[in-house]
C-alpha positions as CSV (number, residue, x, y, z in Angstrom):
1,X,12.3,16.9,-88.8
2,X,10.8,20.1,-90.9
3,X,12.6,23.1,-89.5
4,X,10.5,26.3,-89.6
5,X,12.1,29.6,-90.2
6,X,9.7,32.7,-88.5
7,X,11.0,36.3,-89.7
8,X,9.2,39.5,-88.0
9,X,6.3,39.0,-90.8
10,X,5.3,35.2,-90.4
11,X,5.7,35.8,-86.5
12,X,3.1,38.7,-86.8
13,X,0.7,36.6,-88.7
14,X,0.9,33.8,-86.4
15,X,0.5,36.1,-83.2
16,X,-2.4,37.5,-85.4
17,X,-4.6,33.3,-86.3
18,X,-3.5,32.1,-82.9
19,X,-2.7,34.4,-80.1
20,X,-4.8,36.9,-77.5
21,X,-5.7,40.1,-79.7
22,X,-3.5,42.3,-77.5
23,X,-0.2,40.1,-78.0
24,X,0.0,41.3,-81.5
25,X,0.3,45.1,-80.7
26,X,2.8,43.6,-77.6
27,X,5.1,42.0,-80.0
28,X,5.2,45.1,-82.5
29,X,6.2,47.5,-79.7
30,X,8.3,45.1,-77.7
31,X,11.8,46.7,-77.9
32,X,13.1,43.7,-76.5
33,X,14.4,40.8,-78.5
34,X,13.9,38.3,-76.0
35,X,10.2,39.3,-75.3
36,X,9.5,39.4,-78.7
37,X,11.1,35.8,-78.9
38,X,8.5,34.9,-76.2
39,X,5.6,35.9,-77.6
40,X,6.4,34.5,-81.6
41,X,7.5,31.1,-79.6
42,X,4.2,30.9,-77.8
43,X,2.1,31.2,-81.1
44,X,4.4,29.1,-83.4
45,X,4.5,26.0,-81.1
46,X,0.2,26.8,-80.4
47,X,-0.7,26.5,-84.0
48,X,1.7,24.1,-84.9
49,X,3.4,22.3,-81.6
50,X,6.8,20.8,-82.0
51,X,9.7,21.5,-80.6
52,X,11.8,24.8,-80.0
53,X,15.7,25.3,-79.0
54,X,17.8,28.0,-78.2
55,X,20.3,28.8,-80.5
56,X,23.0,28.5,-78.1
57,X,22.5,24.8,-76.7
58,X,25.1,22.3,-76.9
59,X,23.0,19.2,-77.7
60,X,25.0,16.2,-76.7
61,X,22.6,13.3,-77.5
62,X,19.2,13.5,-79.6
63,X,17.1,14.6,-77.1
64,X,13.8,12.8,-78.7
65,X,15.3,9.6,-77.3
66,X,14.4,10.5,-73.8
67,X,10.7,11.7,-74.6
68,X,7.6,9.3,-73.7
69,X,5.5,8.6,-76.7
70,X,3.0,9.5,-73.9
71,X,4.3,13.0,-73.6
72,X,2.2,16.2,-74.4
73,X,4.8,19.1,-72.6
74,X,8.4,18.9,-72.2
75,X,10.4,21.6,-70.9
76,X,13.5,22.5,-67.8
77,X,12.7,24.4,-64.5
78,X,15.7,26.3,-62.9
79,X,17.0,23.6,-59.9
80,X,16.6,20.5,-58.6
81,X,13.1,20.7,-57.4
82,X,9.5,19.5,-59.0
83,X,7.0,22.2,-59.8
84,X,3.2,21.8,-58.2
85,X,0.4,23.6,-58.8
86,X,0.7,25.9,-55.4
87,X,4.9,26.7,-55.8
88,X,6.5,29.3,-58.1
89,X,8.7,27.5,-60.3
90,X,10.4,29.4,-63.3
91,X,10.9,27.7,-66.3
92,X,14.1,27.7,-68.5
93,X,12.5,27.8,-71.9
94,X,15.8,27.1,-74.0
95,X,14.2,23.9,-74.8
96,X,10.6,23.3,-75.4
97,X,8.7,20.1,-76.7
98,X,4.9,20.6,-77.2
99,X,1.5,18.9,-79.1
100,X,-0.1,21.3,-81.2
101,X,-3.1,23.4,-79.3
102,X,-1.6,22.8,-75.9
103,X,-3.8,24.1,-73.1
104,X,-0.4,24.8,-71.6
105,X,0.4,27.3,-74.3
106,X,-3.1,28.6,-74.9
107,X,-3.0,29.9,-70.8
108,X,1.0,31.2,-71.4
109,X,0.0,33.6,-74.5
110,X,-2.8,34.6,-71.9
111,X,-0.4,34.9,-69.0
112,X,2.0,37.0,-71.2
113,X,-1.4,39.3,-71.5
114,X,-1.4,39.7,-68.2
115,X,2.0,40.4,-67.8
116,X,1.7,43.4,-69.9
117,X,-1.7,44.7,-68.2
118,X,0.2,44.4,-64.6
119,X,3.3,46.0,-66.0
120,X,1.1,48.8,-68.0
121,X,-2.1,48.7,-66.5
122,X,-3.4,51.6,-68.8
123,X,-3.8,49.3,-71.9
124,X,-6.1,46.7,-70.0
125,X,-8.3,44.7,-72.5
126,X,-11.4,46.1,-71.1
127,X,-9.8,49.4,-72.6
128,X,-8.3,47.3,-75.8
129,X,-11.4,48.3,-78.6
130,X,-10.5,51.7,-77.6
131,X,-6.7,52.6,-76.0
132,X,-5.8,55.7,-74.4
133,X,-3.7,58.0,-76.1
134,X,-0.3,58.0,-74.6
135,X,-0.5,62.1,-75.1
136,X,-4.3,62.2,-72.5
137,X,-3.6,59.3,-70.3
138,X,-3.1,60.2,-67.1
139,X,1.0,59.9,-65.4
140,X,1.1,56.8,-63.4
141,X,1.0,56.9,-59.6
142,X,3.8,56.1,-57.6
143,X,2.6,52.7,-57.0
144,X,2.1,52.0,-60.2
145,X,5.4,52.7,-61.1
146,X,6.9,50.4,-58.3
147,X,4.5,47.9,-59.6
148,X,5.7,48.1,-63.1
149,X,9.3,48.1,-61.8
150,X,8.2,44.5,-60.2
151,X,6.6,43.5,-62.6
152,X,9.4,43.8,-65.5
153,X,12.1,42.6,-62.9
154,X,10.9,39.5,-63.8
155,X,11.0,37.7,-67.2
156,X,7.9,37.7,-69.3
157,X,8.7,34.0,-70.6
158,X,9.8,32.6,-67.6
159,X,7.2,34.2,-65.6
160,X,4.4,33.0,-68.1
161,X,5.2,29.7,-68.2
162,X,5.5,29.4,-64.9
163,X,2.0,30.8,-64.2
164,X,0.4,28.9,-67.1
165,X,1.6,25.6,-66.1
166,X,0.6,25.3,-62.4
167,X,-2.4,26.8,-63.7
168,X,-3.3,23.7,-65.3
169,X,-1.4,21.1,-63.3
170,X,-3.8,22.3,-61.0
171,X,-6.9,21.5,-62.9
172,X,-5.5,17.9,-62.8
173,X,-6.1,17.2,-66.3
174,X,-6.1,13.6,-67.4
175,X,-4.4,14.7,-71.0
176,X,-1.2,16.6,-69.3
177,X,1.6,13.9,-69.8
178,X,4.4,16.2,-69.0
179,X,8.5,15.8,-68.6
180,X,10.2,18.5,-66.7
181,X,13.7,18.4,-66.7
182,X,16.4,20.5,-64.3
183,X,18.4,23.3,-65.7
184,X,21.5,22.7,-62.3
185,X,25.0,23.2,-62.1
186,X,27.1,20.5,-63.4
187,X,29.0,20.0,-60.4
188,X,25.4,19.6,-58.5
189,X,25.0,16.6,-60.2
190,X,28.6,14.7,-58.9
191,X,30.7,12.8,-61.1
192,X,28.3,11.5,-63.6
193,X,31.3,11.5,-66.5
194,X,29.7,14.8,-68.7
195,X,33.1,16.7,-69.3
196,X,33.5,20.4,-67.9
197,X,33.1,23.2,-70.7
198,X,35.3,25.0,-68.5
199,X,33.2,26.2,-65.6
200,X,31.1,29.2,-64.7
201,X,28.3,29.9,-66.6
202,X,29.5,27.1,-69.4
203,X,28.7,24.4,-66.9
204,X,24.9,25.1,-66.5
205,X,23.7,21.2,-68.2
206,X,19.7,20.4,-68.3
207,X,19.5,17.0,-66.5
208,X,16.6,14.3,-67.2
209,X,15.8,13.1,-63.9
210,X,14.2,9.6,-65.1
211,X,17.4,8.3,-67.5
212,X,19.7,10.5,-65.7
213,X,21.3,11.8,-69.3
214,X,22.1,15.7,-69.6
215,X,20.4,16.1,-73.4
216,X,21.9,19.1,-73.1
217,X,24.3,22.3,-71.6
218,X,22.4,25.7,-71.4
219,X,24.8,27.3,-73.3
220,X,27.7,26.7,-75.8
221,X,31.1,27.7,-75.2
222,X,31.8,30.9,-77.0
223,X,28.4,31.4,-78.6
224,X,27.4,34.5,-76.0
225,X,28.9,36.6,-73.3
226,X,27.4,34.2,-70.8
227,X,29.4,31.4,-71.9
228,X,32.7,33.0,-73.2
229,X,35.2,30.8,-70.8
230,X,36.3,34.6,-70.1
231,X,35.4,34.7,-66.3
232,X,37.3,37.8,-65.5
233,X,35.2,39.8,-68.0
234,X,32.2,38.5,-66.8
235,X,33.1,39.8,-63.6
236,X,33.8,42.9,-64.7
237,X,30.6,43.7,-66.2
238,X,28.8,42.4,-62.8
C-alpha cells in the first residue's frame, strides 16, 4: 500500500478538483478538527478511493482479508442492525474502504453541503456567487437558532454518510457491492475469544458479520481520553 499524507494545503486543493464549490470555504472556516477531517476525507477517498483509518484503531488482523474482490464501499454502522434505504443508520467512519469516484462519496460531500445550509441557512448556494456579509445579514430567528442547534447536535460525518448512502441504496444500483460492518460492544457479541482491553469505552470492537472476525477495536488503549482504561475520570468529566 501507498500511504498518502494530506496537510491543510493538499486537503484544500483536493476539496478545490473534487468537491461541491461551497465545501472549500466550509473546510477553511471549520474550527472543528473533526469536521475538517470530514470534509478532506470525503475528497481524498472521491479523487482517489482507497482506504481511510482512524488513528486510534487497534487493528488485529489485516482487514483486506475480509473484503470481496466484488466490493465497491466498505464501512461500520453503530449496532447490530442493517441499514435500508428508509431507516436512519449512522455510520462509524473510523474505517472506510472505497473505489475511486464513488457515487456514495460524490452524494456525502453534497450531504455535508447541506448540512451546513440547514445549520447556517444564510450561506445557501443559491446565495453562494454572492454571500451576505456577516456585518448586513439579518439576526437569525428563533427558529433558526433551534434549528441550527439540531442541526449541529448531530455529527456532520456521521450524519452525511448516513444520508448519502440510503440515498443510493435506494436507487438500487447494480454497481453498489457494499460491506457494512457493526461498531457493538464486545460483550454483545458473547464469548467469541477477542480479549478485553479492559472494558468501557476500550471494548467498543467493529464486527464482520459474514466471517464473524472483529478486524478491529474502535479505539486503542491509551491513545485518547475515550479509551484511557481510567473509568473514574471518564466519569468525572460526564
Amino acid at each position: 500500500m501507498t500511504v498518502h499524507f494530506y496537510d491543510d494545503a493538499a486537503c484544500a486543493s483536493v476539496i478545490e478538483k473534487v468537491a461541491p464549490t461551497p465545501l472549500l470555504h466550509r473546510f477553511q472556516a471549520e474550527s472543528k478538527g473533526m469536521y475538517r477531517a470530514d470534509i478532506c476525507r470525503g475528497a481524498a477517498l472521491k479523487r482517489g478511493g482507497g482506504f481511510y483509518f482512524d488513528l486510534d484503531l487497534k487493528a488485529r488482523m489485516d482487514s483486506r482479508t475480509l473484503i470481496s474482490n466484488r466490493s465497491t464501499f466498505v464501512s461500520c454502522v453503530e449496532g447490530k442492525e442493517e441499514p435500508t434505504a428508509s431507516k436512519p443508520q449512522e455510520f462509524f467512519q473510523a474505517f472506510l474502504a472505497v473505489t475511486p469516484n464513488h457515487a456514495i462519496i460524490d452524494k456525502y460531500l453534497h450531504a455535508m453541503v447541506q448540512w451546513y445550509e440547514e445549520t447556517e441557512p444564510e450561506f445557501s448556494t443559491s446565495t453562494w456567487d454572492n454571500p451576505p456579509s456577516p456585518l448586513l445579514a439579518p439576526p437569525p430567528t428563533r427558529v433558526a437558532l433551534r434549528q441550527r442547534r439540531a442541526m449541529r447536535s448531530r455529527w456532520l460525518g456521521t450524519e452525511a454518510m448516513g444520508t448519502a448512502f440510503r440515498s443510493v441504496l435506494a436507487e438500487a444500483r447494480d454497481d453498489l457491492e457494499a460491506q457494512i460492518w457493526n461498531e457493538v460492544p464486545l460483550v454483545d457479541l458473547g464469548d467469541i475469544g477477542v480479549p478485553s482491553q479492559g472494558g468501557d469505552l476500550c471494548d467498543y470492537v467493529v464486527f464482520d458479520p459474514r466471517s464473524g472476525d472483529v478486524p478491529f477495536y474502535s479505539r486503542a488503549r491509551g491513545a485518547t481520553e475515550y479509551c484511557s482504561g481510567d473509568v473514574a475520570s471518564l466519569e468525572n468529566r460526564s
